[in-house]
C-alpha positions, 0 to 999 in steps of 0.5 A: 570644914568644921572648927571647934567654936571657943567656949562653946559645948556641943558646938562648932563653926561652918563655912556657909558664906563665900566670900563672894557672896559676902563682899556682894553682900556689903557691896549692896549694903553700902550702895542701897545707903549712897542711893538712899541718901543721894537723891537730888543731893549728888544725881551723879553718885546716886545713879552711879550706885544705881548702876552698881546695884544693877551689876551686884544683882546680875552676879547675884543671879549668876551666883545663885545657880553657879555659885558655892552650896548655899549661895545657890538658889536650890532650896529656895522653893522649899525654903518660900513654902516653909516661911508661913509656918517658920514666921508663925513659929517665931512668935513662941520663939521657935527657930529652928536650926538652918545652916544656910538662910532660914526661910524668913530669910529667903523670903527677904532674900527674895523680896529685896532682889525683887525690890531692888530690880523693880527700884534700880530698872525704874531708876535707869529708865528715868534718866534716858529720853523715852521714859524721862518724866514719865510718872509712873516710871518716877512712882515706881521708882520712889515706891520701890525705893521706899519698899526697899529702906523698910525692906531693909529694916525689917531684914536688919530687925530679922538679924536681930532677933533670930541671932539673939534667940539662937545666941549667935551673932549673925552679923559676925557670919557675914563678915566671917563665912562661918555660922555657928552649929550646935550638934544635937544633944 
């Protein structure tokens, strides 16, 4: 469903985001934040958020391919092929017009799902008695965990700029579910 953006010409508002996809998204926001700055602070919350990120990212499996339009996984192999060219592109300002994730954004999606499996895993294994001290399980976690935070803020960077060169706030269609849609001229 479309809607008339206010005091916008030519432009109108579309659904992209369910709302599942949204609270999973600030779900995992506000775990990887308590995660980041819990170690050796409170062990018991940052393993508890730990766990809570395993958890949000099997949904997000499960979502990618049961979920709504552009909370599946589809286009993804299209989207990865596309980055190169879309990143090169941004350097003159060139954005292009995506409804769903652009391809720097699938690109992140996919480096921070990745990120944050290969952080979360390595984080439960130290604490059971098999991989307990094991160094390069406790290097994994920390690189891993290290790669997520600049992850993190390159996606927030990302967000950003593409908003401001698409004049839409982005941030806003998290929260909302709608992203802003300028038909063409």
């Amino acid at each position: 469903m479309t809607k008339a953006a206010p005091g916008a010409r030519g432009a109108t508002t579309v659904q992209v985001w369910d709302l599942p996809l949204r609270l999973w998204h600030w779900a995992l926001a506000i775990l990887v934040l308590v995660a980041w700055v819990t170690p050796n602070v409170d062990d018991r919350l940052h393993r508890l958020a730990g766990y809570s990120v395993i958890g949000l990212l099997a949904f997000r499996l499960i979502w990618g391919f049961a979920g709504t339009r552009y909370a599946r996984f589809g286009k993804l192999g299209v989207r990865l092929r596309a980055a190169p060219r879309y990143i090169w592109n941004l350097r003159r300002g060139i954005t292009g017009r995506y409804i769903g994730l652009n391809p720097a954004g699938t690109v992140m999606l996919v480096a921070l799902l990745l990120t944050l499996a290969v952080s979360a895993i390595t984080g439960a294994m130290e604490v059971t008695v098999t991989f307990f001290g094991v160094w390069w399980i406790e290097d994994t976690h920390a690189y891993a965990s290290d790669a997520v935070i600049i992850l993190v803020g390159l996606h927030v960077l990302g967000v950003v700029v593409v908003g401001l060169l698409q004049r839409q706030n982005l941030v806003r269609a998290m929260f909302t579910g709608r992203k802003l849609f300028r038909s063409p001229r």
